[in-house]
Backbone as ProteinMPNN parsed JSONL, in Angstrom:
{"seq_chain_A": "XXXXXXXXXXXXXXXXXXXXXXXXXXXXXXXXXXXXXXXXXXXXXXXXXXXXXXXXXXXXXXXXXXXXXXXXXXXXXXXXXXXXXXXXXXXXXXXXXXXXXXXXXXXXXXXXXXXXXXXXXXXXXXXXXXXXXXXXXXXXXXXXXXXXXXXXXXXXXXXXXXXXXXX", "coords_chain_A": {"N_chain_A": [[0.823, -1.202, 0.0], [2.118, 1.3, 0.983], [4.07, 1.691, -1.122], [2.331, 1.897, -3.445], [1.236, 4.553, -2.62], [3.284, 6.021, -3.235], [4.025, 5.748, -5.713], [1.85, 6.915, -6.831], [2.079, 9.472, -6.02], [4.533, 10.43, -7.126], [3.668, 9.847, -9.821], [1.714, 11.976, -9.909], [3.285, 14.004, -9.511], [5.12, 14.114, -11.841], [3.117, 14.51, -13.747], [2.497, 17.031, -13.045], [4.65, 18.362, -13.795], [5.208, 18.074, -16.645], [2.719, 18.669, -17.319], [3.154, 21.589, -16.589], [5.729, 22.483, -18.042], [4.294, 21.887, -21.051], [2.536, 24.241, -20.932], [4.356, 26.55, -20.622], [6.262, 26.294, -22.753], [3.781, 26.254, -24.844], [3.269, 29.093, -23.876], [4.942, 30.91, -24.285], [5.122, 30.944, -27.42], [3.153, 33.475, -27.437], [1.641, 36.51, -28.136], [3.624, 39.413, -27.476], [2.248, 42.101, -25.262], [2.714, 43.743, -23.189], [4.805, 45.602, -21.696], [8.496, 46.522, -22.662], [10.207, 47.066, -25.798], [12.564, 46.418, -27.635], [13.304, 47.694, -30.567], [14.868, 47.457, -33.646], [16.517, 49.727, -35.816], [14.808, 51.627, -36.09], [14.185, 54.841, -35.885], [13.608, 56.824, -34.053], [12.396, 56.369, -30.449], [9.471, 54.415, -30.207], [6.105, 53.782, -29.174], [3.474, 51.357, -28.448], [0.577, 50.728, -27.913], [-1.765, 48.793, -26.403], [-5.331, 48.512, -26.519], [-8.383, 47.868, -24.472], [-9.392, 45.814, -25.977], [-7.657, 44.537, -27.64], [-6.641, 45.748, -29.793], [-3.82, 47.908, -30.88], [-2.069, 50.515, -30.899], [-0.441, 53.589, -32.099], [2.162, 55.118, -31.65], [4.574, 57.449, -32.449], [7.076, 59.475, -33.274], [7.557, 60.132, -36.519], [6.674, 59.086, -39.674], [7.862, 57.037, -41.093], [9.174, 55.657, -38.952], [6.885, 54.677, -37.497], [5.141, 52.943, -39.855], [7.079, 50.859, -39.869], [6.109, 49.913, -36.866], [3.877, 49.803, -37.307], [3.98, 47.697, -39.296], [5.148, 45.663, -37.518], [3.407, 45.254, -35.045], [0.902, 44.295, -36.728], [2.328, 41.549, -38.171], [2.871, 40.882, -35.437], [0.328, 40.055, -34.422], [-1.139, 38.69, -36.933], [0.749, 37.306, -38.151], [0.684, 34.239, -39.22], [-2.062, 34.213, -40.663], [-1.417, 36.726, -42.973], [0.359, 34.978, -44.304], [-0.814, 32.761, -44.942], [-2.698, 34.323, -46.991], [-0.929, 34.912, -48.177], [0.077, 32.904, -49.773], [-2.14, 31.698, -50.694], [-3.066, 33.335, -52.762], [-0.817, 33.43, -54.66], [-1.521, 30.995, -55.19], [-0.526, 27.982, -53.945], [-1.316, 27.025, -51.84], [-1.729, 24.293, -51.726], [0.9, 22.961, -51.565], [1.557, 22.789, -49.119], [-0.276, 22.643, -47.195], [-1.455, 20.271, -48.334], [-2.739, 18.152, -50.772], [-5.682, 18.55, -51.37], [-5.824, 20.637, -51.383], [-5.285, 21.637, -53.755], [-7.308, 21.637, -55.84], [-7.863, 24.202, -55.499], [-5.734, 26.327, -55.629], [-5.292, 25.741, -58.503], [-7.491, 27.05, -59.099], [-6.964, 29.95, -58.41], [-4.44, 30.373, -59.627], [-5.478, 30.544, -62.266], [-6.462, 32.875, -61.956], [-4.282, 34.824, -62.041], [-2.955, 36.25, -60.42], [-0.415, 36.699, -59.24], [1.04, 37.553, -61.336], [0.047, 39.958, -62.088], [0.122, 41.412, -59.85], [3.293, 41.676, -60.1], [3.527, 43.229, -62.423], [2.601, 46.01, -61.308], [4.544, 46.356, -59.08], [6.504, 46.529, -60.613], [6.054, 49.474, -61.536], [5.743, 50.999, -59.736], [6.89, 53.643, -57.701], [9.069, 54.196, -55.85], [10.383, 56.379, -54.437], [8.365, 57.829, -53.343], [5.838, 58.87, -51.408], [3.772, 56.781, -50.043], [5.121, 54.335, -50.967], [7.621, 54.592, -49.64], [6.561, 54.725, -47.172], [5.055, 51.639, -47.25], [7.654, 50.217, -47.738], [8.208, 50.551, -45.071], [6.784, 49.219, -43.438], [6.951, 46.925, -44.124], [9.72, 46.252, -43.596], [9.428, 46.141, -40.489], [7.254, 43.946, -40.898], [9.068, 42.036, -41.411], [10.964, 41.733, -39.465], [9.416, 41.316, -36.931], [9.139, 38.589, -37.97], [11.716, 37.525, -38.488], [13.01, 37.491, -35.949], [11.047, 36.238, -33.973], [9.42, 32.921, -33.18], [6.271, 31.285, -34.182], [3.887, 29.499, -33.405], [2.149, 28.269, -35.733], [4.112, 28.152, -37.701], [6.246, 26.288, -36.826], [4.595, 24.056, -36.081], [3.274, 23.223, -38.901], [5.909, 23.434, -40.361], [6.449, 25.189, -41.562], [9.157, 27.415, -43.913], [10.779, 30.264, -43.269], [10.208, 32.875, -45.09], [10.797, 35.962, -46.068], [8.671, 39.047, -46.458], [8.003, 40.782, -49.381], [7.27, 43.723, -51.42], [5.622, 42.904, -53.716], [4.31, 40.964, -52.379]], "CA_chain_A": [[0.0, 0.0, 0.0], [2.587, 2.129, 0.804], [4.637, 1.755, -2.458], [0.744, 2.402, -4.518], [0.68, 5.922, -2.749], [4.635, 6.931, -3.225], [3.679, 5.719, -7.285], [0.888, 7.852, -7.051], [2.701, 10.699, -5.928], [5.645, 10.357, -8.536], [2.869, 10.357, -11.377], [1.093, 13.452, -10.161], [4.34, 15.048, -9.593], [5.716, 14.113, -13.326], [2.01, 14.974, -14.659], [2.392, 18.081, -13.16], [6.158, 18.852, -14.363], [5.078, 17.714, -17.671], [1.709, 19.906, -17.376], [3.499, 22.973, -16.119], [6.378, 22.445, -19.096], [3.834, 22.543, -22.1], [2.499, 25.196, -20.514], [5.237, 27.479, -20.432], [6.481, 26.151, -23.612], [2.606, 26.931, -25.619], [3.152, 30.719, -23.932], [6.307, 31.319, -25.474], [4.25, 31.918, -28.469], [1.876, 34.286, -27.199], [2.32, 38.315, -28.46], [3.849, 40.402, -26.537], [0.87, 43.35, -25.563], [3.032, 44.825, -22.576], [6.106, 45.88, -21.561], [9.195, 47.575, -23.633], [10.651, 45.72, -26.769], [13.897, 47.056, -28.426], [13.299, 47.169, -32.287], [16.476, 48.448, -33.782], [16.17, 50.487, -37.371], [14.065, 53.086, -36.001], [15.568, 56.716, -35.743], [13.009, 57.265, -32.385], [11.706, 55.42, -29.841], [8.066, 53.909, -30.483], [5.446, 53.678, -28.306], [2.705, 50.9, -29.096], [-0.137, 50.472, -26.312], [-2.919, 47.997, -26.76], [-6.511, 48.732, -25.34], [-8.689, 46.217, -23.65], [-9.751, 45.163, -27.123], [-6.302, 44.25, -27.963], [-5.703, 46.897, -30.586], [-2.69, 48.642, -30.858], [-2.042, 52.224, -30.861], [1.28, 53.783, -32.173], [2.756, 56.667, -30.946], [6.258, 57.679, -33.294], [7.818, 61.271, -34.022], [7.691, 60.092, -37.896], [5.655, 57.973, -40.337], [8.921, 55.702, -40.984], [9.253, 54.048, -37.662], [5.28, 54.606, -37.307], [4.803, 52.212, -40.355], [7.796, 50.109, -39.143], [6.013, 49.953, -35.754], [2.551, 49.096, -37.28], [4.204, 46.312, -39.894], [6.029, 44.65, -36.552], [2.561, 44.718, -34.786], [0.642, 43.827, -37.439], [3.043, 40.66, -38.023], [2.927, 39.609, -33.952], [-0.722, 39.716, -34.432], [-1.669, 38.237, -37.896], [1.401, 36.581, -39.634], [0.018, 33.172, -40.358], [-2.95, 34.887, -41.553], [-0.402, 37.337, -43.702], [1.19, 33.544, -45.118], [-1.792, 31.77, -45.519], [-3.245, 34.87, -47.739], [-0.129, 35.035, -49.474], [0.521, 31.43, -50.124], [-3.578, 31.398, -51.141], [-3.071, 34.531, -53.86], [-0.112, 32.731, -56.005], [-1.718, 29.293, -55.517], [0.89, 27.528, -53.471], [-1.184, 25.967, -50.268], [-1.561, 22.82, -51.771], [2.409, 22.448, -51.276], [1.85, 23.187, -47.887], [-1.973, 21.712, -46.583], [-2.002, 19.209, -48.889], [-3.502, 17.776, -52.504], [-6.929, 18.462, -51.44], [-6.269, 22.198, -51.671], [-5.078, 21.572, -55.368], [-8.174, 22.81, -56.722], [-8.425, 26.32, -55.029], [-4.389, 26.138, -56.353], [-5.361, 25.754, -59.925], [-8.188, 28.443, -59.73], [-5.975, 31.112, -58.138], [-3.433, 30.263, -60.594], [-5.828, 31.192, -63.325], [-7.107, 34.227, -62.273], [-2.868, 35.225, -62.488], [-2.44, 37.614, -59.655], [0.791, 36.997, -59.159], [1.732, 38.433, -62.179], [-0.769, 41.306, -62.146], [1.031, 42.154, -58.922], [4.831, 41.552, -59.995], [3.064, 44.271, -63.097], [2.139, 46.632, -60.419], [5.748, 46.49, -58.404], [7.49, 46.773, -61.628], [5.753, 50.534, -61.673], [6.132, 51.545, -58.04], [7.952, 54.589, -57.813], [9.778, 53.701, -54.662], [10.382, 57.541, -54.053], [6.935, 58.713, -53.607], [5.84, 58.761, -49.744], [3.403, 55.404, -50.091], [5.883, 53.151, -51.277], [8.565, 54.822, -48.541], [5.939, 54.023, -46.085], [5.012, 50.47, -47.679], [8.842, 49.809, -47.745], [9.191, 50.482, -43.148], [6.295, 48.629, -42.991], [7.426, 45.471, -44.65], [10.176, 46.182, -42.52], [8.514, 45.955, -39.844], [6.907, 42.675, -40.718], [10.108, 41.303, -41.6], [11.889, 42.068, -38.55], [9.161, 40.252, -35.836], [9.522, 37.243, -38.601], [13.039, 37.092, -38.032], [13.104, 37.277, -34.393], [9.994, 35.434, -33.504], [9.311, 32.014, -33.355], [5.557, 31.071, -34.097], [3.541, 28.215, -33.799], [1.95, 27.438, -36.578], [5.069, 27.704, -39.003], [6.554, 25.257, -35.856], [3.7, 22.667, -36.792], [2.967, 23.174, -40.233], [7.044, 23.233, -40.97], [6.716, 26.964, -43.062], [10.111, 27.789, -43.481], [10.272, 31.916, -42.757], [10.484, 33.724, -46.081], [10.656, 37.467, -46.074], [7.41, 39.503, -47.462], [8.028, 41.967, -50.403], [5.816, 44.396, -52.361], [5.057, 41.977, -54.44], [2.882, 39.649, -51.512]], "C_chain_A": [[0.863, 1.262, 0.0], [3.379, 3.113, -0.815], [3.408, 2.002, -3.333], [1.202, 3.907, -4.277], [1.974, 6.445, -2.989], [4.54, 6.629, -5.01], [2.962, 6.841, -7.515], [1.358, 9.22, -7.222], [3.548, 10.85, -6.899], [4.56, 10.716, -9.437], [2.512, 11.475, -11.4], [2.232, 14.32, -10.334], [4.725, 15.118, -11.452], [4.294, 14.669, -14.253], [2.01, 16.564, -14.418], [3.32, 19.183, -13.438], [5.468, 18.598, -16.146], [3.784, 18.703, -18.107], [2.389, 21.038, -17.705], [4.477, 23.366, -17.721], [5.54, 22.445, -20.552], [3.509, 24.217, -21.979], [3.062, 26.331, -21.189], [5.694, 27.487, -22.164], [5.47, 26.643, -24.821], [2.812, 28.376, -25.473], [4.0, 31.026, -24.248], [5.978, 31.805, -26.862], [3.535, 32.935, -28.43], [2.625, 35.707, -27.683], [2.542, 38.613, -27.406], [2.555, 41.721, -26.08], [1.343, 43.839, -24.103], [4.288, 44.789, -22.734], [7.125, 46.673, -22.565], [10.168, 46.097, -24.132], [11.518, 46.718, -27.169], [13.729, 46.594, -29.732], [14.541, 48.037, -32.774], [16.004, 48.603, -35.218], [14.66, 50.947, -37.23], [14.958, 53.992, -35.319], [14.738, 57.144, -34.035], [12.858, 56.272, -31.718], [9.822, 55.448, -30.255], [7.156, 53.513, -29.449], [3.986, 52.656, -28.785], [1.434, 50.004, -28.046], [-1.461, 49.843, -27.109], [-4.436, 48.013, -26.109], [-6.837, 47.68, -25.16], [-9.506, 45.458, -25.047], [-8.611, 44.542, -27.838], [-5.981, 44.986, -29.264], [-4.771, 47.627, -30.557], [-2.733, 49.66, -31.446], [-1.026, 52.828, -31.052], [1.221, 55.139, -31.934], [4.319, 56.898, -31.792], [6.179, 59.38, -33.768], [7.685, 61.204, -35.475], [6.904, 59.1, -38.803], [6.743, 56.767, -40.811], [8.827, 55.218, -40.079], [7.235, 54.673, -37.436], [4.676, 53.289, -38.328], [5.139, 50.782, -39.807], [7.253, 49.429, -38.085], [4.805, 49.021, -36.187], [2.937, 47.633, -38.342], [4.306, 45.233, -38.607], [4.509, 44.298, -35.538], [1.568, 44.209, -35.789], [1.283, 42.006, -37.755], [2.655, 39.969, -36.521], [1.243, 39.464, -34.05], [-1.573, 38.875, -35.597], [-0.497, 37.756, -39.151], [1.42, 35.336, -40.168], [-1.127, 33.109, -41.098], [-2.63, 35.576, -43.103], [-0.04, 35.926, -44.803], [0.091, 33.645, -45.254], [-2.402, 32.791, -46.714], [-2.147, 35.004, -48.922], [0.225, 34.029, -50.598], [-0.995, 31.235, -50.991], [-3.206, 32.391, -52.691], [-2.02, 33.817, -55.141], [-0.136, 31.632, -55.839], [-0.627, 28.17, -55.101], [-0.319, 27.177, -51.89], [-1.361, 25.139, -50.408], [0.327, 22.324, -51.114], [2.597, 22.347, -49.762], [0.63, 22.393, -46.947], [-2.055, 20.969, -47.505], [-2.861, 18.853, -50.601], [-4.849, 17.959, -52.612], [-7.33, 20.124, -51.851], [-5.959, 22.697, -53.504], [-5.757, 22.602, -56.196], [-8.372, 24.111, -56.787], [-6.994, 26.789, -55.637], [-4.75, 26.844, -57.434], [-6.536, 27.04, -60.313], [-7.697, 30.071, -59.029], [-5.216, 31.35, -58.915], [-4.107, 30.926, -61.971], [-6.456, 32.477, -63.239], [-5.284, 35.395, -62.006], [-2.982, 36.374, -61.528], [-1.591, 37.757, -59.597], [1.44, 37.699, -60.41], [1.063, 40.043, -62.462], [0.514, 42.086, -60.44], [2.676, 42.366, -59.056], [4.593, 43.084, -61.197], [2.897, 45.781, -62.284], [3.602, 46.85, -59.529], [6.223, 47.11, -59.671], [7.127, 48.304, -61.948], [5.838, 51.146, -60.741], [6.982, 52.03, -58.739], [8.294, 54.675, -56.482], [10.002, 55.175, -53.954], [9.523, 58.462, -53.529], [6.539, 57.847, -51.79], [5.378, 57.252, -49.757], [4.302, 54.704, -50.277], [6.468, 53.347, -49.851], [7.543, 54.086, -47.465], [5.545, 52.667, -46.088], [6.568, 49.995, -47.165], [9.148, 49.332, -46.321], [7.898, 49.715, -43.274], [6.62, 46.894, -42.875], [8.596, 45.392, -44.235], [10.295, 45.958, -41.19], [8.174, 44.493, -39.673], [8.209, 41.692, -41.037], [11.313, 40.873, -40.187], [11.087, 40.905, -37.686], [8.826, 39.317, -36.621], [10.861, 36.567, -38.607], [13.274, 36.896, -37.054], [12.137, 36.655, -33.243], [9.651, 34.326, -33.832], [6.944, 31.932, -33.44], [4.819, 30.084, -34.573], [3.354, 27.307, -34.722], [3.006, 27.376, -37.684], [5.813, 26.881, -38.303], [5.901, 23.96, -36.585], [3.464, 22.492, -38.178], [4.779, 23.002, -40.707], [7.388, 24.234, -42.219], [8.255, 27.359, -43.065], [9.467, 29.462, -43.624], [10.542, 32.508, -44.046], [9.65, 35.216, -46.251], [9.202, 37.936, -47.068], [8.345, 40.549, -47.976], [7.159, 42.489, -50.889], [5.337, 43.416, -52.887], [4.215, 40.761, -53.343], [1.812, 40.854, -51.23]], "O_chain_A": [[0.578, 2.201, -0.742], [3.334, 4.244, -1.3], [3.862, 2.558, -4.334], [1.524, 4.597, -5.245], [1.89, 7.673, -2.967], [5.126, 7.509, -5.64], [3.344, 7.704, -8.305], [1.165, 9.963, -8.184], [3.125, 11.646, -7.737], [4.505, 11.88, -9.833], [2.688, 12.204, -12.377], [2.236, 15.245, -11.146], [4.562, 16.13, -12.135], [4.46, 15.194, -15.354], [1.636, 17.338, -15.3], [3.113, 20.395, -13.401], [5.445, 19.718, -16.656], [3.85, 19.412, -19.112], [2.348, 21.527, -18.834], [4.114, 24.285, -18.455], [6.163, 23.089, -21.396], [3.997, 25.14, -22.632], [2.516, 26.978, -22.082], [5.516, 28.51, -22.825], [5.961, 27.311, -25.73], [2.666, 29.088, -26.466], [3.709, 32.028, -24.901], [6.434, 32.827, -27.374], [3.208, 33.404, -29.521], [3.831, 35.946, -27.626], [1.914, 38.269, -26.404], [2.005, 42.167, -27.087], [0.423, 44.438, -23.546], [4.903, 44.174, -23.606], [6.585, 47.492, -23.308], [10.574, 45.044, -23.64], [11.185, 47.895, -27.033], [13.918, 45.432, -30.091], [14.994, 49.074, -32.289], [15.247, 47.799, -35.761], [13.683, 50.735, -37.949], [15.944, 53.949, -34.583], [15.33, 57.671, -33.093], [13.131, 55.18, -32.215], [9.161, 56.452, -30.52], [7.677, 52.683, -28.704], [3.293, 53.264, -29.6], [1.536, 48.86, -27.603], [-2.003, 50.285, -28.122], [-4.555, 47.394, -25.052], [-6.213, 46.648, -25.407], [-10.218, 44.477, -24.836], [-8.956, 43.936, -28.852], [-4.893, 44.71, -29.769], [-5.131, 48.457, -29.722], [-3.377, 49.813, -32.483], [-0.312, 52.753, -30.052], [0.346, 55.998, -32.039], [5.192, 56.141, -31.368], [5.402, 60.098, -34.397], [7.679, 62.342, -35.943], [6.523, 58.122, -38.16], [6.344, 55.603, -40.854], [8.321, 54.097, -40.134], [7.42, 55.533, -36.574], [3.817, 52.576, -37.808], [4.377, 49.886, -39.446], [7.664, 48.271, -38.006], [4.61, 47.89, -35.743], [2.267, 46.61, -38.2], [3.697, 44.163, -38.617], [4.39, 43.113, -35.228], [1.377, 43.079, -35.338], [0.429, 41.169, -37.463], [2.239, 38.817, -36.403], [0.925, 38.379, -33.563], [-2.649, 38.391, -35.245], [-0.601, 37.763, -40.378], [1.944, 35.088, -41.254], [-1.342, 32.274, -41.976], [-3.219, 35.255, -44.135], [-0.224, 36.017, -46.017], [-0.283, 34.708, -45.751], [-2.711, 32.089, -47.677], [-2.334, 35.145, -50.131], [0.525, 34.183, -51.782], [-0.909, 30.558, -52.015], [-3.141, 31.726, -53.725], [-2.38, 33.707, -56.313], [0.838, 30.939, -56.132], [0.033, 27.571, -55.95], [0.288, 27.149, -50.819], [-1.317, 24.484, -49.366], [0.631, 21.424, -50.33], [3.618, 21.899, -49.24], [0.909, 21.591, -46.056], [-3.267, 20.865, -47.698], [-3.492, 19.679, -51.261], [-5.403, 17.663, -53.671], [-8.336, 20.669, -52.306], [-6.295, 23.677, -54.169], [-5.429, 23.613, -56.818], [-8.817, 24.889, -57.631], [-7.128, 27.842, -56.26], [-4.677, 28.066, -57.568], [-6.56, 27.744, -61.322], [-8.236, 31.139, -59.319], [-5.048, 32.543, -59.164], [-3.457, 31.693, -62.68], [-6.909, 33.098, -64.201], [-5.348, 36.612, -61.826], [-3.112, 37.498, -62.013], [-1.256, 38.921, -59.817], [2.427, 38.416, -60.244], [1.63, 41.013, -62.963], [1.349, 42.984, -60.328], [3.287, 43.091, -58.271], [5.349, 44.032, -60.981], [3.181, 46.742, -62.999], [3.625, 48.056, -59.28], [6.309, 48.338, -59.677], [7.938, 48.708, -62.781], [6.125, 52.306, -61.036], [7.629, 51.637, -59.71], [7.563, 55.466, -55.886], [9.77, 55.144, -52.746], [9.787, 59.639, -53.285], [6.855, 56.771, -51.281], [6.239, 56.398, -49.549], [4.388, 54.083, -49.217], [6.1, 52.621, -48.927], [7.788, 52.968, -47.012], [5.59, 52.183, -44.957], [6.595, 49.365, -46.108], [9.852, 48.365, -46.03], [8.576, 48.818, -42.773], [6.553, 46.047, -41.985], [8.962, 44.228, -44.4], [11.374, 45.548, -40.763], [8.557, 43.82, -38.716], [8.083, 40.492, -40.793], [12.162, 39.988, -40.085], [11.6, 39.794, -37.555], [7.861, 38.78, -36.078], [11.073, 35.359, -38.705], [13.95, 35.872, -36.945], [12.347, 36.586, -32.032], [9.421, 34.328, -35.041], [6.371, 32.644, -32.616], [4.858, 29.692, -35.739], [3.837, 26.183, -34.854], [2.815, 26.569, -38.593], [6.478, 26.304, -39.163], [6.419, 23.147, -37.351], [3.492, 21.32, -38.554], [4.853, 22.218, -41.653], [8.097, 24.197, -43.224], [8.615, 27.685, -41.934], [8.334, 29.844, -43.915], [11.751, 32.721, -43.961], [8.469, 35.494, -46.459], [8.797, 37.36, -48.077], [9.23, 41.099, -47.321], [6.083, 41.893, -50.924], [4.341, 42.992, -52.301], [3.598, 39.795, -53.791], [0.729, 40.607, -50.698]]}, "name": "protein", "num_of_chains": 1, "seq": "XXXXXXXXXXXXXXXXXXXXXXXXXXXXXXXXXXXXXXXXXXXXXXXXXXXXXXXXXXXXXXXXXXXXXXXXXXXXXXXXXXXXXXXXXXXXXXXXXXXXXXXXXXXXXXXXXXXXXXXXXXXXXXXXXXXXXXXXXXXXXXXXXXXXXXXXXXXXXXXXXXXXXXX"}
C-alpha cells in the first residue's frame, strides 16, 4: 500500500512537471501586448499600447518608424494569416496543406495575380511617400519574422520567407 501511494505521488508530480512544461512552452508563443521591446532600425523610440480590445495604438515622431512599428505589430498579431493569404493569392497551399487544396491552387493560378502584382511592383515609384511608407512597414513585418518564433510555421514546418511588395 505504501509503495501504490509513493507511485501515485511520482505520477502526479511528473504529470504536473510535464503539465506545467507545455504550458510554459505553448506561452512562449503568445504576443507580446506589454512591456518595452527594443526594435532596432528606427531613428526614435516607439510607443505601441494595446486597449482592452487588444488593438494597438502607435505613438512615433515620424511615419517611418510609425509604419515600421505598425508592420512589426501587425506581423505579432496576424502573420500566419499574412502567409496563408499570401501562399492562397499565387496558388501555393496545396504544397503546404495538402492535394486536397489543389483545386483552389489551380483556380488562383488562373485568375494570375501573381503576375498582375509583380506588373504593379514593376511601376512603383519607390520615391513617392506610399511606397517609402510600404517599404518600413514590410520592414517591420520582416523584422518580428526574423526574431519570432511562431507556432503554426513550428507545426505546419513553413520555413520563414521574407514579405516583399510583391505579396
Amino acid at each position: 500500500m505504501k509503495k501504490l501511494k509513493t507511485i501515485l505521488k511520482l505520477m502526479v508530480a511528473i504529470t504536473l512537471l510535464v503539465g506545467f512544461s507545455i504550458y510554459f512552452y505553448l506561452n512562449s508563443f503568445l504576443a507580446q501586448r506589454a512591456g518595452t521591446k527594443t526594435l532596432s532600425d528606427i531613428k526614435k523610440p516607439v510607443s505601441i499600447f494595446y486597449d482592452q480590445y487588444a488593438i494597438p495604438h502607435i505613438e512615433a515622431d515620424n511615419e517611418e518608424d510609425a509604419f515600421y512599428a505598425f508592420g512589426y505589430a501587425h506581423a505579432q498579431d496576424r502573420l500566419f494569416q499574412m502567409e496563408m493569404l499570401r501562399r492562397l493569392a499565387k496558388g501555393e497551399l496545396a504544397s503546404l496543406l495538402g492535394k486536397d487544396l489543389v483545386p483552389i491552387d489551380i483556380f488562383f493560378r488562373t485568375l494570375d495575380i501573381k503576375s498582375i502584382a509583380e506588373k504593379v511592383v514593376e511601376r512603383m515609384d519607390f520615391s513617392k511617400p506610399q511606397f517609402k511608407a510600404l517599404k518600413s512597414y514590410l520592414r517591420g513585418v520582416n523584422q518580428f519574422l526574423k526574431e519570432n518564433k511562431t507556432i503554426e510555421y513550428k507545426i505546419l514546418g513553413i520555413p520563414k520567407e521574407e514579405f516583399t511588395p510583391l505579396d
